[in-house]
VMD Tcl script that draws the C-alpha trace (Angstrom):
set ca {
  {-14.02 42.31 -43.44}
  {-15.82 39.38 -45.34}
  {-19.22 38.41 -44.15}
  {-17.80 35.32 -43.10}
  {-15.41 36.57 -40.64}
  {-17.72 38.83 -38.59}
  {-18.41 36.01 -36.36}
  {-14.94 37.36 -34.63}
  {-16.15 40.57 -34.03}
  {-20.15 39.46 -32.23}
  {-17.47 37.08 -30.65}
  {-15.77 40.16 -28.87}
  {-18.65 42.15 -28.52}
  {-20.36 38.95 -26.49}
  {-17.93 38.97 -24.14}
  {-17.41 43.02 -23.92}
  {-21.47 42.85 -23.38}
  {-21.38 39.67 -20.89}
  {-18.84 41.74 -18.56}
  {-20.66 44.82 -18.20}
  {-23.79 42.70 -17.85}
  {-22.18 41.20 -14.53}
  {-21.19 44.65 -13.35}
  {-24.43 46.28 -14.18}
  {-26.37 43.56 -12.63}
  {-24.42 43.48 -9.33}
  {-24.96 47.34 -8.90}
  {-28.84 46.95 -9.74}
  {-29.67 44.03 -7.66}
  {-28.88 45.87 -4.63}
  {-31.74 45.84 -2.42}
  {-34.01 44.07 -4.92}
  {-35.24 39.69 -4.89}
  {-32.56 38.38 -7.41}
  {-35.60 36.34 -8.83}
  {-37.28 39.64 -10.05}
  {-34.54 40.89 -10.83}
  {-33.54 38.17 -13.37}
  {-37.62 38.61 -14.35}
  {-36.71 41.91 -14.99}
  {-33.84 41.66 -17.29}
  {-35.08 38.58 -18.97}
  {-38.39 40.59 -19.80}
  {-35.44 42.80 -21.21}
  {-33.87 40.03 -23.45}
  {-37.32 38.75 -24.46}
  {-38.39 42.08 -26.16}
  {-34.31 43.05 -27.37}
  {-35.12 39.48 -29.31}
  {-38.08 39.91 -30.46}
  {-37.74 43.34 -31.40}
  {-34.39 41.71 -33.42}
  {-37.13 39.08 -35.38}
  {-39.50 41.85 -36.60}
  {-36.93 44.15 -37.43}
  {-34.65 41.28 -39.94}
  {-38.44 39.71 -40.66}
  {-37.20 36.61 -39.23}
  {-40.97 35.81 -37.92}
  {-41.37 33.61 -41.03}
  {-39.43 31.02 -40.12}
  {-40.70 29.47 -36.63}
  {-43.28 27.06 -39.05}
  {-40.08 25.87 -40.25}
  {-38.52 24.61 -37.22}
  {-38.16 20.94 -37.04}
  {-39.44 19.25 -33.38}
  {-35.82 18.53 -32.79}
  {-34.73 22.15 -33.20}
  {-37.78 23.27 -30.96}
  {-36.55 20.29 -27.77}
  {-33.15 21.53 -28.02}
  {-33.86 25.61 -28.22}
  {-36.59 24.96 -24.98}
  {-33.74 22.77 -23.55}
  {-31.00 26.10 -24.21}
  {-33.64 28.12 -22.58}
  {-34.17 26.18 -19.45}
  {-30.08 25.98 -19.07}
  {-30.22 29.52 -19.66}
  {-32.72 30.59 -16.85}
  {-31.19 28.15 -14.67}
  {-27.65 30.30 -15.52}
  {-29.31 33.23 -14.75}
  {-31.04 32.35 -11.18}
  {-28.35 30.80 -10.14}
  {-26.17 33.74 -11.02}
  {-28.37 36.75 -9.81}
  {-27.93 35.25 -6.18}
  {-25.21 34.73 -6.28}
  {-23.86 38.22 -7.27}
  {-26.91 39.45 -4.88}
  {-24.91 37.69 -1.98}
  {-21.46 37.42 -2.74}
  {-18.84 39.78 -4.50}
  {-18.52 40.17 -8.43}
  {-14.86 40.05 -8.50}
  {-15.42 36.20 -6.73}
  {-18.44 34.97 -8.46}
  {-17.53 36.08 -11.98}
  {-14.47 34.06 -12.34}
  {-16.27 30.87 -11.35}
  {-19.22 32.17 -13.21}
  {-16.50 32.27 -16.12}
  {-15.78 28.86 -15.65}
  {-18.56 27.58 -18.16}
  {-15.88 28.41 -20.58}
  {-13.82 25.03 -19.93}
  {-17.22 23.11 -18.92}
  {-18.45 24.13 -22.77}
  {-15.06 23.00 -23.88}
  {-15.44 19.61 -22.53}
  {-19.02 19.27 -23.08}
  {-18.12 19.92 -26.55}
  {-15.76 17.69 -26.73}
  {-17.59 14.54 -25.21}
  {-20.31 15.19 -27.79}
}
mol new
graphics top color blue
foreach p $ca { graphics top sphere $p radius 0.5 }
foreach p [lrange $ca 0 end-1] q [lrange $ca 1 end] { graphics top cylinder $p $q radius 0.2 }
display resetview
């Protein structure tokens, strides 16, 4: 498979990785704040990514970020931890099989964000 086709196959891993996530996280919030636990994973995420810069040598580029790439990454990230509070409680207080689906919905709201833009 080309280089240029292996977007298909982080595609698929994305979502194999996003449902486990779901599962995992609904088993270990039990009995713990869902705001540490979402401090807790994201501390996680922050050193899986970083750990991913040094290892590719990517550190190089952040001088060449432009201020418009920097608003909209900080942007992504506040979405993102938004996402992620707002889904810790609610898998700490309601069941996985209901709040994944609607979770899931961001699917069709990126569809039509997308396609307003």
């Amino acid at each position: 498979m080309k280089m240029k086709e292996m977007w298909l196959i982080f595609a698929i891993l994305s979502a194999v990785f996003a449902a486990a996530t779901s599962i995992l996280a609904k088993i270990g919030i039990e009995g713990v704040d869902s705001n540490l636990a979402t401090a807790i994973r994201t501390m996680v995420v922050l050193l899986m990514a970083w750990g991913m810069v040094f290892l590719t040598h990517s550190q190089g580029g952040i001088s060449s970020i432009t201020p418009k790439s920097w608003l909209f990454l900080i942007l992504s990230g506040f979405a993102t931890g938004a996402s992620l509070l707002c889904s810790f409680y609610a898998l700490k207080i309601g069941e996985v099989n209901k709040v994944v689906p609607i979770d899931k919905c961001s699917l069709v709201l990126t569809i039509l964000f997308a396609a307003s833009s």
